[in-house]
C-alpha positions in Angstrom: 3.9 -6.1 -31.2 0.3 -6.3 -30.4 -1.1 -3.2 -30.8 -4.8 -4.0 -29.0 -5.3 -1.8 -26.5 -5.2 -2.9 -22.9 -7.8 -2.8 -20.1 -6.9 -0.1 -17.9 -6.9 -1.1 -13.5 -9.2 2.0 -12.7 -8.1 2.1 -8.7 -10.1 5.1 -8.5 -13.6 3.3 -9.3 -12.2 0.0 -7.3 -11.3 2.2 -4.3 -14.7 4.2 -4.6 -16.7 1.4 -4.9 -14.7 -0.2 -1.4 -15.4 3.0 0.4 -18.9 3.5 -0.4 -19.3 -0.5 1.1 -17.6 0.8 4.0 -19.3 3.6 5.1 -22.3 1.9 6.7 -19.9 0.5 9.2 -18.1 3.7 10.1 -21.8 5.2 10.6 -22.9 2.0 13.1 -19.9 2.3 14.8 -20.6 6.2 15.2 -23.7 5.3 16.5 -23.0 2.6 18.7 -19.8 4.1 20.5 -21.2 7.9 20.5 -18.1 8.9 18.7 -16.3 9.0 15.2 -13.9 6.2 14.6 -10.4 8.0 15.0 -6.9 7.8 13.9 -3.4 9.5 14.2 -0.8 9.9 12.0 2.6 10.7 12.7 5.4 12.4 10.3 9.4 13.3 11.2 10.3 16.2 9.1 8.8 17.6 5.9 9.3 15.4 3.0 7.0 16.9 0.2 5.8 13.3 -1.0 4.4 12.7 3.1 3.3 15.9 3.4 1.1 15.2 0.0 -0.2 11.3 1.2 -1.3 12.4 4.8 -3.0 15.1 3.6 -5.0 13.0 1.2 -5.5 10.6 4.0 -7.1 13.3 6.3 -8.9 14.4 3.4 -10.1 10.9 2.7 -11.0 10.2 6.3 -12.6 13.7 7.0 -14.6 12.4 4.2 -15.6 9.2 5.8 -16.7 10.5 8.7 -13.7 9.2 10.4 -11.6 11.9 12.4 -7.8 12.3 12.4 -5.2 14.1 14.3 -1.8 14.7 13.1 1.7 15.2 15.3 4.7 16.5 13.0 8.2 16.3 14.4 11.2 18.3 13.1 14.1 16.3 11.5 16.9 15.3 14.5 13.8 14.6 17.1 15.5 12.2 19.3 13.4 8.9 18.6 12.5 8.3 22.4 10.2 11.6 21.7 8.5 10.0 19.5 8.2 6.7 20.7 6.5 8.8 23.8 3.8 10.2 21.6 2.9 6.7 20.0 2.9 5.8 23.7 0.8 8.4 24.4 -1.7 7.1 21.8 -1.4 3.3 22.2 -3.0 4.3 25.5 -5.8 6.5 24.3 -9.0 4.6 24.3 -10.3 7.2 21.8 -7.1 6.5 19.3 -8.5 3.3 17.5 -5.7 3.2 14.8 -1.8 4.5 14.2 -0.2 5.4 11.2 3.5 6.7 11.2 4.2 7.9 7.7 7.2 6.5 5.9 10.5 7.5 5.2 11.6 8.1 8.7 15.1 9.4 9.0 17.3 6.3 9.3 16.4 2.1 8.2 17.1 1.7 12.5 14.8 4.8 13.4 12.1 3.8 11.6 12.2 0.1 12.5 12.2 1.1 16.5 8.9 3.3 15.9 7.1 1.2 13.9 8.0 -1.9 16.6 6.6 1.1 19.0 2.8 1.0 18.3 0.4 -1.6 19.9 -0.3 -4.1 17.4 -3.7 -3.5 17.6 -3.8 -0.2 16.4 -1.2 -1.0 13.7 -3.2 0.2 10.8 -0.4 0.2 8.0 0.4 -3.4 8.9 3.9 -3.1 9.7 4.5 -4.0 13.1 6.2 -7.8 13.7 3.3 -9.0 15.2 1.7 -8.1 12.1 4.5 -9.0 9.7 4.1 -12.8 11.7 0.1 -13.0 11.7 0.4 -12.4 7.7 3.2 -15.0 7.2 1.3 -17.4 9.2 -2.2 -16.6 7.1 -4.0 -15.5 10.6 -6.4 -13.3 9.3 -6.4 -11.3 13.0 -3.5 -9.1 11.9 -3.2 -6.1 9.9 -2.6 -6.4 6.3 -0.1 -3.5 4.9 -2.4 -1.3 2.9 -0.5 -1.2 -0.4 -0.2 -5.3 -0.9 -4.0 -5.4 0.4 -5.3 -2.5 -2.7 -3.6 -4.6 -4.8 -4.5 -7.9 -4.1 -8.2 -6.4 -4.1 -7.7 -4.3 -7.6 -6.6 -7.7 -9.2 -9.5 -9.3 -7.7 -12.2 -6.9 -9.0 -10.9 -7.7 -12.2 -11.5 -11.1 -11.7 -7.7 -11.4 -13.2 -6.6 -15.2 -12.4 -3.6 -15.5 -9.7 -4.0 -19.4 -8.5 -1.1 -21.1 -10.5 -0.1 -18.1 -12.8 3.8 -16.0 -12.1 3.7 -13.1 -10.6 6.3 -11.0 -10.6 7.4 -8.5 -7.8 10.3 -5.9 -8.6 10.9 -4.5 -5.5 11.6 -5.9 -1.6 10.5 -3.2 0.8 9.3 -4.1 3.9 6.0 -1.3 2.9 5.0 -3.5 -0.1 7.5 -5.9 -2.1 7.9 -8.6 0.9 4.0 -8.6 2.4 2.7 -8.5 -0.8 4.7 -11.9 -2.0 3.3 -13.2 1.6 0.0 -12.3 0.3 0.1 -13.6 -3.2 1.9 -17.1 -2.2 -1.1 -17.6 0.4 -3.2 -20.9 0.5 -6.3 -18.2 -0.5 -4.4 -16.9 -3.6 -1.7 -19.6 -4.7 0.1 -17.6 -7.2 3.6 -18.1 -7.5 6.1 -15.8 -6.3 9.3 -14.3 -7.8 10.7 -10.9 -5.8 13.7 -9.5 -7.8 15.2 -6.5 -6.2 18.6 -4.5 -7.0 20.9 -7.3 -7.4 19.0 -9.7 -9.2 20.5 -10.6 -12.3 19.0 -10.7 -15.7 15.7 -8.6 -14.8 14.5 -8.4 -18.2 14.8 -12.5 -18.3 12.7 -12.8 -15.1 10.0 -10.4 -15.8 9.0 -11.6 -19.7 8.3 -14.9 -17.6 5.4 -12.9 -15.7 1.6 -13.3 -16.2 1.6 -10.5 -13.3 4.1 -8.1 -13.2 3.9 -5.5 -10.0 6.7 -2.9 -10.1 7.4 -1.5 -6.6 11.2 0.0 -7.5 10.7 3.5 -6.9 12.6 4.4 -10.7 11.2 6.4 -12.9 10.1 4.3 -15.9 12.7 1.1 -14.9 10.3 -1.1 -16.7 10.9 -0.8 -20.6 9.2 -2.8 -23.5 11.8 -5.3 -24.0 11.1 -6.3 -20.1 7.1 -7.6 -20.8 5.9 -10.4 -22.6 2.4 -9.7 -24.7 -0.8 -9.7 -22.6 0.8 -9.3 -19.2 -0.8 -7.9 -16.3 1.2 -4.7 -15.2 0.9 -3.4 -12.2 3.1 -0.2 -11.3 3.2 0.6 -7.6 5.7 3.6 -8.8 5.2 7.7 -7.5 8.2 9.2 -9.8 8.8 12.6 -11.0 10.4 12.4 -14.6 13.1 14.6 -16.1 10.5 17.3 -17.3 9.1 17.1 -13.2 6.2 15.1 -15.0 4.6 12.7 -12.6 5.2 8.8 -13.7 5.7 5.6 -12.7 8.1 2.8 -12.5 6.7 1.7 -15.9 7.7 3.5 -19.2 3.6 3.5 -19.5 3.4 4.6 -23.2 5.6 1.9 -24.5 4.5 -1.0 -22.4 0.8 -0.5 -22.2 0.4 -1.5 -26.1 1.6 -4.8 -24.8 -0.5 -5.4 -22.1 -3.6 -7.0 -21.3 -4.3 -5.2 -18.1 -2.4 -2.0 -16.9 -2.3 0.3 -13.9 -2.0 4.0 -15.0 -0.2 6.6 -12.7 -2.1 8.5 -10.7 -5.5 6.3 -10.8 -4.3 3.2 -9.9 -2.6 1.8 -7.0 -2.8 4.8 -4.7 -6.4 5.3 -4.4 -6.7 1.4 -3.4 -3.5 2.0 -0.7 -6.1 5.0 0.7 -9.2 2.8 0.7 -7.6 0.0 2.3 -6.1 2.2 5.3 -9.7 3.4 5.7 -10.5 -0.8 5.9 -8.0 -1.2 8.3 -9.1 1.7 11.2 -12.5 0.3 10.9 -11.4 -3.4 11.4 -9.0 -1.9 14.4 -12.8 -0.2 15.5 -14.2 -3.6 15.5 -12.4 -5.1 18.6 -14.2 -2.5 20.7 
């Protein structure tokens, strides 16, 4: 086993660096429009892992000068509730973006509300229109703000994508499926495998990875045997261990000797998902 000791993805210095860029054009468009840019998130119920992420997003925003407001609904809201508040916002000039925190309650449920905010104040990325504009490589759209960090980490990194496998474990419509849009673009080239709970021999697929990007949501899924030396890991993962530990979806003690380039947990891909949603308001600000 090669023992060298990988390069660690420091999201938290990528995303800094992102947001300090940024903040000259939340300040002009402060300036110009005589307001903050705003946005508002949206929860259903009180899942401890979305109570956490909006919070850090108000935080983050609060931060940025950009101002947020927050609705909460109670499990067993009828949808058409809250598909009137979205509509509520979609038609507030002062609302430039809309996030609705994922999970909703049901697969159906939270496809209607997504499909329920304008496009143009889809911020996260995943309504059709959006989905569409990122298949077809128009850069107009919304690009979901996992798959964007991470695109953008691997970039600062200046790790090489065009022609080289990349791996996805994981087909969720929040990150495994626009980020294989993303990579196989004519402005990336990489090429794509998504393996996802019925795949078959996973270990075979992923020790064929130059990339590997674990978005499974399983605690430590991805063992040793499963990485070939000097891979680029990337793990997506937000797991609670056994001992209530956070980890990823990686077994990061074991695999990291391997690597060339890792992603730790917490550090690396969720600043970036934060920095990038902060990206995404402004760029909704920019049609105005």
């Amino acid at each position: 086993m090669n023992l060298v000791s990988p390069q660690i993805l420091d999201g938290q210095r990528i995303a800094g660096e992102s947001l300090t860029k940024l903040q000259s054009s939340v300040e002009a468009f402060t300036e110009r429009m005589g307001r903050k840019p705003k946005f508002a998130l949206l929860r259903v119920g009180e899942n401890p892992a979305s109570v956490f992420y909006m919070r850090r997003k108000c935080a983050m925003a609060e931060k940025m000068g950009i101002e947020s407001i927050v609705a909460v609904f109670p499990v067993g809201t009828p949808q058409e509730f809250v598909e009137e508040e979205i509509s509520n916002w979609n038609g507030d000039p002062s609302i430039d973006g809309i996030l609705v925190q994922a999970p909703l309650p049901s697969a159906e449920y939270q496809r209607f509300i997504f499909n329920a905010i304008h496009p143009g104040k889809d911020v996260d990325g995943f309504h059709p229109v959006n989905m569409g504009k990122l298949a077809c490589e128009d850069p107009s759209g919304f690009v979901p703000c996992t798959p964007k960090g991470i695109l953008r980490l691997l970039r600062a990194y200046d790790i090489p994508l065009e022609g080289h496998h990349v791996v996805i474990i994981g087909r969720s419509l929040i990150v495994g499926r626009p980020l294989g849009l993303l990579l196989q673009s004519r402005a990336v080239n990489a090429t794509v495998t998504v393996c996802h709970s019925q795949s078959r021999n996973l270990a075979e697929i992923t020790r064929t990875a130059d990339v590997l990007i674990v978005a499974a949501g399983q605690a430590k899924l991805v063992t040793v045997d499963m990485v070939k030396e000097r891979t680029v890991v990337v793990d997506v993962g937000q797991n609670r261990d056994k001992n209530g530990s956070l980890c990823g979806d990686v077994d990061f003690p074991a695999v990291a000797p391997r690597c060339a380039y890792i992603t730790p947990v917490p550090g690396g891909v969720g600043p970036m998902t934060i920095a990038m949603l902060m990206e995404n308001v402004i760029q909704a600000c920019a049609v105005k």
